[in-house]
C-alpha positions as CSV (number, residue, x, y, z in Angstrom):
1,X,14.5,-2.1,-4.9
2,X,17.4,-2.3,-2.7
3,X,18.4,1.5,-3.4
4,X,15.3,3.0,-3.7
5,X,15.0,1.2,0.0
6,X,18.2,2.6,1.6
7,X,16.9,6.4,0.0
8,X,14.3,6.1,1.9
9,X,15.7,5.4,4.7
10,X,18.0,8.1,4.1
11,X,15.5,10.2,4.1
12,X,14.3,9.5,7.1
13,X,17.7,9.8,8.7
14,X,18.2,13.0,7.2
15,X,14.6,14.1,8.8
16,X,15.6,13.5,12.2
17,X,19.4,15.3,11.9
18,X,16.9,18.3,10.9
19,X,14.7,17.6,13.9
20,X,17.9,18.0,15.7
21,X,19.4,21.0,14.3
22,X,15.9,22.2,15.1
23,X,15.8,21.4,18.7
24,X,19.5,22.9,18.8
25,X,18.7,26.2,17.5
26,X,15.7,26.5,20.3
27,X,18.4,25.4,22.8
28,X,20.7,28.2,21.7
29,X,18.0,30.9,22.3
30,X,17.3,29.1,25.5
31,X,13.6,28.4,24.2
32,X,11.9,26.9,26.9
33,X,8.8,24.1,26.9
34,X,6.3,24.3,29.8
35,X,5.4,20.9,32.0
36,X,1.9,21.3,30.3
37,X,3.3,20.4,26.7
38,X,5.1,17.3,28.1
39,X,1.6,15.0,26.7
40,X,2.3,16.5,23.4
41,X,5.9,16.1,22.7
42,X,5.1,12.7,23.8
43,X,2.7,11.8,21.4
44,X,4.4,14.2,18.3
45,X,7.6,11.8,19.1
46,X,5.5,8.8,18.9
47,X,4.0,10.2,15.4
48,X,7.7,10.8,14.2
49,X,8.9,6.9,15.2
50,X,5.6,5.7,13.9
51,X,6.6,7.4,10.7
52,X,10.7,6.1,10.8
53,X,8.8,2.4,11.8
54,X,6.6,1.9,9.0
55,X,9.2,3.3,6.9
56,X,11.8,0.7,7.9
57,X,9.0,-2.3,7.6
58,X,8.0,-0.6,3.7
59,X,11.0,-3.3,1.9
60,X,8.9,-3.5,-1.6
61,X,8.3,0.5,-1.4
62,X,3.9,-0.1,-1.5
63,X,3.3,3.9,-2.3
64,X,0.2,4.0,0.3
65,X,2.9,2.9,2.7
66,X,5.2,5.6,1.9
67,X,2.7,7.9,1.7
68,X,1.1,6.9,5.3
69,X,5.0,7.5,6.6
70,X,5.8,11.2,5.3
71,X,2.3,12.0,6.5
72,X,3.3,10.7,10.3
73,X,6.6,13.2,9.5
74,X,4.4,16.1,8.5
75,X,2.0,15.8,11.3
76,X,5.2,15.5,13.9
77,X,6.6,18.6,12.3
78,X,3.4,20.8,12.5
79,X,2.7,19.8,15.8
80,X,6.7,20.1,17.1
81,X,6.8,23.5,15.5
82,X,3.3,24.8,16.9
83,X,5.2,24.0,20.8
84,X,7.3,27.1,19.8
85,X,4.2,29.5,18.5
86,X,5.6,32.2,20.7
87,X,8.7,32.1,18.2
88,X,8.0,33.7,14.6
89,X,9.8,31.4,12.2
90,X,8.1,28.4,13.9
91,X,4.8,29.9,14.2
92,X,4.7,30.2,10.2
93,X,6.4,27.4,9.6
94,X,3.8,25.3,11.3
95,X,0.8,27.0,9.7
96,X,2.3,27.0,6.0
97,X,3.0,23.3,6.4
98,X,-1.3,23.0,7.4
99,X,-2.4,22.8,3.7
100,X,0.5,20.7,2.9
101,X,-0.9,18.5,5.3
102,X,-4.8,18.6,4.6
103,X,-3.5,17.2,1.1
104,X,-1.4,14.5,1.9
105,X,-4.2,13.2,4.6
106,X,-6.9,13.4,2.2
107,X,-4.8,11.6,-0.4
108,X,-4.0,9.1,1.4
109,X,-7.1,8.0,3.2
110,X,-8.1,8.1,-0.3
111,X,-5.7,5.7,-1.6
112,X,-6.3,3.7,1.8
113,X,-10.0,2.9,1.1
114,X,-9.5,2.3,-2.7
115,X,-6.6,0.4,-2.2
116,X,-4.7,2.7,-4.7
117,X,-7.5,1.3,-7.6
118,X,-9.0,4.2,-9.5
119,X,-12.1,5.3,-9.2
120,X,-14.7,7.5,-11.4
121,X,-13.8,11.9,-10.0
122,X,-10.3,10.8,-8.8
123,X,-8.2,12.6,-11.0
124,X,-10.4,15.8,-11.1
125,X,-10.6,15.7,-7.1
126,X,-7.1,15.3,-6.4
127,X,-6.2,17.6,-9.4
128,X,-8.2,20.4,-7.0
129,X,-7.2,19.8,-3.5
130,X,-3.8,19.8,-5.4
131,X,-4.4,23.2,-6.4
132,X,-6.1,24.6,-4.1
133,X,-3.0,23.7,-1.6
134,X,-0.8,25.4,-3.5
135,X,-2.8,28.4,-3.7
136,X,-3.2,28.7,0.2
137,X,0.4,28.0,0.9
138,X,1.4,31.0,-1.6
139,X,-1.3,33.1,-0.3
140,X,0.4,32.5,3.3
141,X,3.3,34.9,2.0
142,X,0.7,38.0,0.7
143,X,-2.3,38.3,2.6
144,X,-3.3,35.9,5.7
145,X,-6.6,36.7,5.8
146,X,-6.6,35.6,2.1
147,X,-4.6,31.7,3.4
148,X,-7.5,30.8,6.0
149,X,-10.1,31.6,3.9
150,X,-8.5,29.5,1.7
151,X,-7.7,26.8,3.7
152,X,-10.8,26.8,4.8
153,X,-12.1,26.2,1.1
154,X,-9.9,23.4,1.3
155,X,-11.0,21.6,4.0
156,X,-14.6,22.0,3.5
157,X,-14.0,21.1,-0.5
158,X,-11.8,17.6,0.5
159,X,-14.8,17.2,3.3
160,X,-17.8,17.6,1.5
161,X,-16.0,15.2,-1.7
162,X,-15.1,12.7,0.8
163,X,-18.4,12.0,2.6
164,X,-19.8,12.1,-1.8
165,X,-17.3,9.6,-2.3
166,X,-18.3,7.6,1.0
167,X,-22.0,7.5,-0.3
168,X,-20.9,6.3,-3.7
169,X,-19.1,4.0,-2.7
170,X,-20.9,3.1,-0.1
171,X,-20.8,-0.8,0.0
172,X,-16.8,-0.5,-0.4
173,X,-16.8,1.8,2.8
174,X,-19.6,-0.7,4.7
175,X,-17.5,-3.6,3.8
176,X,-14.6,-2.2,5.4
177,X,-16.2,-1.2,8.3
178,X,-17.8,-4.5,8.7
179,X,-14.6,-6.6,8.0
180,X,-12.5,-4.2,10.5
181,X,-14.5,-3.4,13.0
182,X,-12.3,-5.3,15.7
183,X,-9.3,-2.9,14.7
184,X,-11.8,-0.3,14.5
185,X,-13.1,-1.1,18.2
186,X,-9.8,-1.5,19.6
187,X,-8.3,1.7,17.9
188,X,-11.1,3.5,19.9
189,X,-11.0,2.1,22.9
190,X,-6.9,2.3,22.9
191,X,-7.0,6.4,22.3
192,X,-10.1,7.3,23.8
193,X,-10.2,6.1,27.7
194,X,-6.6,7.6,27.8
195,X,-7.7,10.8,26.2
196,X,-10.8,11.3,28.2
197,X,-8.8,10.5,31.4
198,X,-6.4,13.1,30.7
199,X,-9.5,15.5,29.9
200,X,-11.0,14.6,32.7
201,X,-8.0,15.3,35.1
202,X,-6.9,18.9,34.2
203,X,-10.2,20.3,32.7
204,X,-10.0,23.1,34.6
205,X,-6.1,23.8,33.0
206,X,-6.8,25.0,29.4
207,X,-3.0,25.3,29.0
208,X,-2.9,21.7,29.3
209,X,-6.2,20.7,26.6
210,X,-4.8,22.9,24.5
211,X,-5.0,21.6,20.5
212,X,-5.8,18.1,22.3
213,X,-9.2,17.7,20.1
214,X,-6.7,17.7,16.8
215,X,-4.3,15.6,18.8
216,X,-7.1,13.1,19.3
217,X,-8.7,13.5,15.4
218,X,-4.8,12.8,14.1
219,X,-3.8,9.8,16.9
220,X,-7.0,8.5,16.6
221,X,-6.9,8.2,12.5
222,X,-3.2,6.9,12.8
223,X,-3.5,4.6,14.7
224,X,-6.9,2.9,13.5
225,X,-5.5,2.9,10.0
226,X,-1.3,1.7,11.7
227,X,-4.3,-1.5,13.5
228,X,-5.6,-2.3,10.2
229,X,-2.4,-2.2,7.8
230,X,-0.5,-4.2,10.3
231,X,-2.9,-6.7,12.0
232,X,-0.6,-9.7,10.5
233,X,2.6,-7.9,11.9
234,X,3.1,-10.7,14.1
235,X,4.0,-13.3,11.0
236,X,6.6,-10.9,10.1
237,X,10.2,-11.6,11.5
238,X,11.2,-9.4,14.1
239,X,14.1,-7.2,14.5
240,X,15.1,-8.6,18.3
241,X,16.4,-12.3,18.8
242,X,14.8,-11.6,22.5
243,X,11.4,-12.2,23.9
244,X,8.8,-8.9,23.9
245,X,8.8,-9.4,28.0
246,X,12.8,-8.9,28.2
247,X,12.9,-6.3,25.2
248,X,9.9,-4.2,27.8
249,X,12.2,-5.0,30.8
250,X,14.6,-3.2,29.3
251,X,13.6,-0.3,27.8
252,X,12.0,0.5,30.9
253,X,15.3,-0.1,33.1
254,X,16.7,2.5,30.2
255,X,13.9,4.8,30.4
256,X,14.1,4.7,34.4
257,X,18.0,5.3,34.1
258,X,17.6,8.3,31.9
259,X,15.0,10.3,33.6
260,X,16.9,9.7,36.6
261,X,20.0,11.3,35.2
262,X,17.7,14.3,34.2
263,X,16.3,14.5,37.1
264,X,19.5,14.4,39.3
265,X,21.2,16.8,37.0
266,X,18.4,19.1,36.5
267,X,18.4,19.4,32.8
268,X,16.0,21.5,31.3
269,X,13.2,19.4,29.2
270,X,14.0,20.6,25.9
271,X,17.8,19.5,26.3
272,X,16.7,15.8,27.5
273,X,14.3,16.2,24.0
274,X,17.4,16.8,21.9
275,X,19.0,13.6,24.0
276,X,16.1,11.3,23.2
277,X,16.2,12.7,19.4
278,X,19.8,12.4,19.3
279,X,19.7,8.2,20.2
280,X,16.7,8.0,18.3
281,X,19.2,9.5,15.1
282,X,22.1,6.7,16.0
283,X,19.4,4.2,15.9
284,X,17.8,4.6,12.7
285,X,21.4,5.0,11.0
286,X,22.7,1.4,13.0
287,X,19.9,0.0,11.5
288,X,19.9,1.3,7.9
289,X,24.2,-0.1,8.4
290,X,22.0,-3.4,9.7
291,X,20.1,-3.4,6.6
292,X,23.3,-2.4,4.4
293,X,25.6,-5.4,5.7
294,X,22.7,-7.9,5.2
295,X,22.8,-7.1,1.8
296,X,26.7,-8.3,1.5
297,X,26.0,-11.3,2.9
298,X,25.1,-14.2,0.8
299,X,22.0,-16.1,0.4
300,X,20.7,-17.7,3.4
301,X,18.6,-20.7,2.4
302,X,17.6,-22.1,5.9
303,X,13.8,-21.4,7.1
304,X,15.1,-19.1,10.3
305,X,17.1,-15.8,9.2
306,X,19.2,-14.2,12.3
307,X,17.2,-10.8,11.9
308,X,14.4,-9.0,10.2
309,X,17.2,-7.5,7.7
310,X,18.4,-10.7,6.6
311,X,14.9,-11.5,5.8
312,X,13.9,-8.7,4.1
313,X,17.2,-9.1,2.2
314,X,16.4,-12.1,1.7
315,X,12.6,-11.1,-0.4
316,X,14.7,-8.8,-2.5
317,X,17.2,-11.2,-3.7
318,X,13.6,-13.9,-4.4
319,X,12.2,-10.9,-6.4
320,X,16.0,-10.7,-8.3
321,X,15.6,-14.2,-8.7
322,X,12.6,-14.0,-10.9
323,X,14.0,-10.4,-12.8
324,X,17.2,-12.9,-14.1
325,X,14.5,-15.8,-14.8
326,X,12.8,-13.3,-16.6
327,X,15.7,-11.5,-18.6
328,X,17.0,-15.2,-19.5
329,X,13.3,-15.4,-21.1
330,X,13.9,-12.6,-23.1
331,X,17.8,-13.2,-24.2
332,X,16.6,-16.6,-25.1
333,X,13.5,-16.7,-26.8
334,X,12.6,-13.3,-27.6
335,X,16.2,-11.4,-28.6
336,X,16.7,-14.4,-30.6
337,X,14.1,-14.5,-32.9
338,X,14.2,-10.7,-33.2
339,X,17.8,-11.5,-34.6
340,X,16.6,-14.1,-37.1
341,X,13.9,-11.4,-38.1
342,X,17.0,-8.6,-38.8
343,X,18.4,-11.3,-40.8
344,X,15.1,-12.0,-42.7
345,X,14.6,-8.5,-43.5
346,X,17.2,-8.1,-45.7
347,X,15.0,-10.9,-48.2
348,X,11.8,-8.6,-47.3
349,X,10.6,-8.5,-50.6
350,X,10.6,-12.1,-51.5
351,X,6.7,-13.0,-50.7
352,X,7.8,-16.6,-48.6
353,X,9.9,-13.9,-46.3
354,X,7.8,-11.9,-45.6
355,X,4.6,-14.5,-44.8
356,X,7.9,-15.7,-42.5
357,X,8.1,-12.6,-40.8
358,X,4.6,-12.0,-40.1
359,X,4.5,-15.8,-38.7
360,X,7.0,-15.0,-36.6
361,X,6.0,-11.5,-35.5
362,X,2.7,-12.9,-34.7
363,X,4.0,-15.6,-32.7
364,X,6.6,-12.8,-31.1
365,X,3.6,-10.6,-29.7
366,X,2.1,-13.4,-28.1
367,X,4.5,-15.0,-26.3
368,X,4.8,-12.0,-25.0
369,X,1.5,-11.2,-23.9
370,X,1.3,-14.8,-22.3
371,X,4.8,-14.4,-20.6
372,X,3.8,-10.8,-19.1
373,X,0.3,-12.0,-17.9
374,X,1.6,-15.3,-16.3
375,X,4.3,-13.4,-14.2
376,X,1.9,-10.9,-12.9
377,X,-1.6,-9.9,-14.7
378,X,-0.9,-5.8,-15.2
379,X,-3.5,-4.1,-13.3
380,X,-3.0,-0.2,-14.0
381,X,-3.6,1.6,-11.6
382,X,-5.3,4.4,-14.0
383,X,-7.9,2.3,-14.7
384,X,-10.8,0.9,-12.5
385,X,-11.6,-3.2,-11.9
386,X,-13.7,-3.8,-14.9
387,X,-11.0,-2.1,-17.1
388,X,-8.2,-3.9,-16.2
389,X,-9.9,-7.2,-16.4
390,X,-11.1,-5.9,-20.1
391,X,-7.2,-5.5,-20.9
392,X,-6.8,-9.0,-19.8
393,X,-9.7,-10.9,-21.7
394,X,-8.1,-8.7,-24.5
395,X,-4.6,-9.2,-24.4
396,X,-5.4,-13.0,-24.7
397,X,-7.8,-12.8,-28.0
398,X,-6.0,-10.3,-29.9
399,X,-4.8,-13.4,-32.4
400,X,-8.1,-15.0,-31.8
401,X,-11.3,-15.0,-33.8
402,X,-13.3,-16.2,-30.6
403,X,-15.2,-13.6,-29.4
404,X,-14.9,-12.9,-25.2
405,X,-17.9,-10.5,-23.7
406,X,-17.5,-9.2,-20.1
407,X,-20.4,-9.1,-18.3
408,X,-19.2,-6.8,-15.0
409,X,-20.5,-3.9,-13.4
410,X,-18.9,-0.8,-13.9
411,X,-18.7,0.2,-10.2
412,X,-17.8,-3.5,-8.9
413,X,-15.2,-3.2,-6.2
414,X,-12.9,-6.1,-5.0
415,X,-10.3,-5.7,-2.2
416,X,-6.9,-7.3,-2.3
417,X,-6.1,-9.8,-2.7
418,X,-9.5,-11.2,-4.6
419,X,-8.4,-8.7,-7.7
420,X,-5.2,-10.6,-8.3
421,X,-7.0,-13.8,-7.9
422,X,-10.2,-13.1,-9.9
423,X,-7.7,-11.8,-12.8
424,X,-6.2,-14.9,-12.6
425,X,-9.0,-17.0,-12.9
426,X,-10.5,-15.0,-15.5
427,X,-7.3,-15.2,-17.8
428,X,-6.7,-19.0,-17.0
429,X,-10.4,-20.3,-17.7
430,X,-10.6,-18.6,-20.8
431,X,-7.2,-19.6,-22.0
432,X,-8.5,-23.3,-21.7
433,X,-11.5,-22.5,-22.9
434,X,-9.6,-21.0,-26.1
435,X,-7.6,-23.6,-26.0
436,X,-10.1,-27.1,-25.9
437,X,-13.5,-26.1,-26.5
438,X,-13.0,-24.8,-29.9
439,X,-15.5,-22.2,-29.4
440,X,-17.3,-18.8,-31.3
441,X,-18.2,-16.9,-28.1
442,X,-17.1,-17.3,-24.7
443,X,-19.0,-15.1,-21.9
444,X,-17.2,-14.2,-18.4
445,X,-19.6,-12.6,-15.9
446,X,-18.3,-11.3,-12.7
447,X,-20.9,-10.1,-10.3
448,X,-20.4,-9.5,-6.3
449,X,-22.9,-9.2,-3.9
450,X,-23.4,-9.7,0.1
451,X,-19.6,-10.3,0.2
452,X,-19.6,-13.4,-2.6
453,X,-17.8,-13.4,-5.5
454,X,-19.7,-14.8,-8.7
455,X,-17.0,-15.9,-11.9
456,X,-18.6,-17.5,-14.5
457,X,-16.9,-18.5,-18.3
458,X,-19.0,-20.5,-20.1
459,X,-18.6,-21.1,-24.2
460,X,-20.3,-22.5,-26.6
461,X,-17.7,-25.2,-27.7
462,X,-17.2,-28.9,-27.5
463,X,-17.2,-28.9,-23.7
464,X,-17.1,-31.8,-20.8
465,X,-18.7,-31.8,-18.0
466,X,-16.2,-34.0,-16.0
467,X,-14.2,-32.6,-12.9
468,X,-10.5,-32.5,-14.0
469,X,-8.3,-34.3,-11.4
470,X,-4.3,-34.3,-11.3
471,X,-4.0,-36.4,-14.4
472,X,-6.5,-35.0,-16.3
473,X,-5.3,-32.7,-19.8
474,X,-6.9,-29.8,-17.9
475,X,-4.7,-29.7,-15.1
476,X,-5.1,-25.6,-15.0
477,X,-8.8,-26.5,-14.0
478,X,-7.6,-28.7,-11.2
479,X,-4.9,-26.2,-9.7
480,X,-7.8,-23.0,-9.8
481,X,-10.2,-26.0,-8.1
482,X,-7.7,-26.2,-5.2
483,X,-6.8,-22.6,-5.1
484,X,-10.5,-22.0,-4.7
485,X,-11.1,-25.0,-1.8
486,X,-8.4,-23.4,-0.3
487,X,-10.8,-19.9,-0.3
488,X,-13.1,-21.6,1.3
489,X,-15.3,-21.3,-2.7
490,X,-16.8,-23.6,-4.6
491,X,-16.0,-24.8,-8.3
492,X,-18.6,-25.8,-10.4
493,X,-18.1,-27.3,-14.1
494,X,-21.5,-28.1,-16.0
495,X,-22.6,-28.7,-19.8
496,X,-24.6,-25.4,-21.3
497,X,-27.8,-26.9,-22.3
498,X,-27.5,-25.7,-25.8
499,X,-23.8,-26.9,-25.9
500,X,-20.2,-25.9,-24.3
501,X,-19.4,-25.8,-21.1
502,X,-20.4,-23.3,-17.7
503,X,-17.4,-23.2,-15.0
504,X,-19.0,-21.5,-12.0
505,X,-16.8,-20.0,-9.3
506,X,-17.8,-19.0,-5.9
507,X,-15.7,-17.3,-3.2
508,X,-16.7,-15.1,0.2
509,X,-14.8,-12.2,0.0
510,X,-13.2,-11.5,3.2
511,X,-11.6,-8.4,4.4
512,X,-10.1,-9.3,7.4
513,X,-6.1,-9.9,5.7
514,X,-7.0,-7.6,2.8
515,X,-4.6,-4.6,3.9
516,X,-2.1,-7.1,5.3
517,X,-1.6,-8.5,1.7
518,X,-2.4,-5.2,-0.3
519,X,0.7,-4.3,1.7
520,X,2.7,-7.3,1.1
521,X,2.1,-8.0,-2.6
């Protein structure tokens, strides 16, 4: 994790000493950029540190994430280049990269809403946007005509399938709208009244509105989605050791300073650009040397770390920590008895043997199962909800002769992080269901509706009807009871009235932290 981490970050570094090459070449040819553009190199620089910021906070590499960042870059670069329209190379380079960038928005937003969960037309729609990109960007090179029509097929296609999607999905997108709307509200209020402001004041300048409306469709979709992701930003440990009024003090003593020395020096705007670039450069590779030298350092087990580096060091090494617990599991229960099994083979055809063997191969494959599913329920991301929670139920029965139904909607949606939990619950209850009740047939139904979540197990065993407590044999009961207080649910146990036992679980689904721990798990 630690690698992939610092390649990214590489990356990033290595997107900005291209940035700077770029800015150098149009310094060279003494390209020039008129006071009207100064509003958009401002906000294409904020896209591009945006993109280097989320970037930096993405320790555990969460694809959306990553995929929210090199869109910020892609945006930057197609705006940055179309500054320099009246120059050839840029001019094309900043209409190929369009498609490019239609793509990556709609695949993103995509995997925003779903949460990266898979959904019925997925494949086949992202399979054609996919192709249809590719198509425009090679058409670019033959015929232009040819690339807008196509481009245009592109947008309209990813338009009309988004809005199909939308009213699907409709109590997903509602639910989201409802649980964010103070982001929402705020992410309006923060881009319009500046927007309409500056419309207001040089209305009669088109130079100066010029390609504003996509500036405010992008800024506006960045940074209602940047409100959302990181609404719980503030838990997170900060980079500074200083308060935010000093660190604002400043950097605007260090803003004054430098636009000062511009201005007494009289440097032209594209060379103080190339400045601002050039620190920016030195201060994403001090910190990715930040992030490198907290990694030598050994672990820190007090509750306050010096910087956000040592902290997010600090995860890694916890997530090592259970890899080693995990590779002791296997060196120690699984490789031996795979050992004992090479031994055994060699007496395969003695019948004792090989009842031995299929004892133990049994017992091998379930351990397994257990062991994966108590470290972290699989939830493929290929498959929808109901699906995944099928391959749970299953993965526990498959050496039992109980029978488990599922009773679920195919289209049920759950945001994070109610799909860990529900798994969880799901697996747990029916394990002690398997477990004590002794039962034919258990039934879990999972239904959600008006923003509650319905689990119910119930079987057809022995049963009790008795809330477990702490020293109770069904302990598992009494830690999912607390987990569930703690949810602000309700746990209900009852006896079925033809025999067995219903445990009834009832939570509100909230989406207020949702992205904040779909971005943290």
């Amino acid at each position: 994790m630690k690698r992939k981490y610092m390649l990214r970050q590489g990356l990033m570094i290595l997107n900005q000493l291209l940035l700077i090459v770029f800015l150098c070449v149009m310094n060279t040819i003494e390209a020039t950029i008129p006071a009207e553009n100064i509003v958009h190199i401002v906000l294409l620089t904020f896209l591009f540190w945006d993109g280097y910021n989320i970037s930096g906070k993405n320790v555990k590499g969460n694809p959306v994430l990553s995929q929210f960042a090199i869109l910020l870059v892609l945006f930057g670069w197609h705006f940055g280049l179309s500054l320099f329209a009246s120059y050839s190379l840029a001019d094309t380079a900043s209409v190929v990269i369009l498609p490019v960038c239609l793509y990556q928005l709609v695949n993103f937003v995509q995997a925003f809403l779903f949460q990266g969960v898979n959904y019925k037309g997925r494949k086949i729609f992202l399979s054609g946007i996919a192709i249809l990109c590719f198509t425009a960007t090679m058409s670019f090179f033959l015929d232009r005509r040819w690339f807008y029509i196509l481009y245009n097929i592109q947008f309209l296609f990813s338009f009309v399938w988004c809005i199909a999607i939308s009213v699907v999905h409709r109590k997903r997108v509602w639910f989201i709208l409802r649980s964010q709307r103070k982001q929402l509200l705020f992410s309006v209020f923060f881009v319009l009244l500046p927007f309409m402001c500056y419309m207001t004041a040089f209305s009669r300048k088109e130079n100066y509105v010029k390609q504003m409306g996509l500036y405010l469709i992008v800024v506006l979709t960045f940074v209602t989605i940047h409100s959302i992701i990181f609404r719980a930003d503030h838990k997170q440990k900060t980079f500074f050791s200083l308060s935010r009024s000093v660190i604002a003090i400043f950097l605007f003593v260090c803003m004054t300073s430098f636009l000062l020395t511009i201005w007494l020096f009289d440097l032209p705007i594209l060379t103080a650009i190339t400045l601002i670039y050039l620190l920016v450069f030195w201060g994403l590779l001090y910190r990715l040397l930040l992030f490198w030298k907290a990694g030598k350092l050994e672990d820190n087990t007090s509750d306050e770390v010096s910087s956000f580096y040592e902290y997010t060091v600090a995860q890694i090494k916890h997530e090592e920590a259970l890899r080693k617990e995990f590779t002791n599991y296997l060196h120690d229960d699984i490789l031996q008895d795979l050992l004992s099994m090479k031994n055994l083979v060699r007496k395969a055809d003695q019948i004792e043997i090989q009842r031995l063997l299929e004892d133990t191969l049994r017992k091998l494959t379930s351990s397994i199962r257990l062991q994966m599913q108590a470290y972290h329920p699989k939830l493929l991301k290929n498959l929808t909800f109901k699906e995944n929670l099928q391959s749970v139920l299953d993965s526990i029965t498959n050496d039992s002769d109980t029978l488990v139904v599922l009773d679920c909607r195919d289209d049920i949606f759950l945001v994070e992080p109610y799909t860990m939990l529900i798994c969880r619950f799901a697996r747990e209850l029916t394990v002690n269901a398997l477990k004590h009740s002794h039962a034919a047939r258990i039934d879990v139904k999972l239904q959600q509706e008006h923003d509650m979540i319905t689990l119910q197990v119930s079987d057809n065993g022995t049963g009790f009807s008795r809330v477990p407590d702490d020293h109770s044999p069904h302990h598992g009961l009494a830690s999912i009871q607390e987990q569930v207080i703690f949810l602000n649910g309700k746990m209900t146990i009852r006896a079925n009235p033809v025999g067995g036992t219903n445990i009834s679980i009832l939570i509100p689904m909230k989406g207020d932290e949702s992205y904040a721990s779909f971005v943290g798990r």
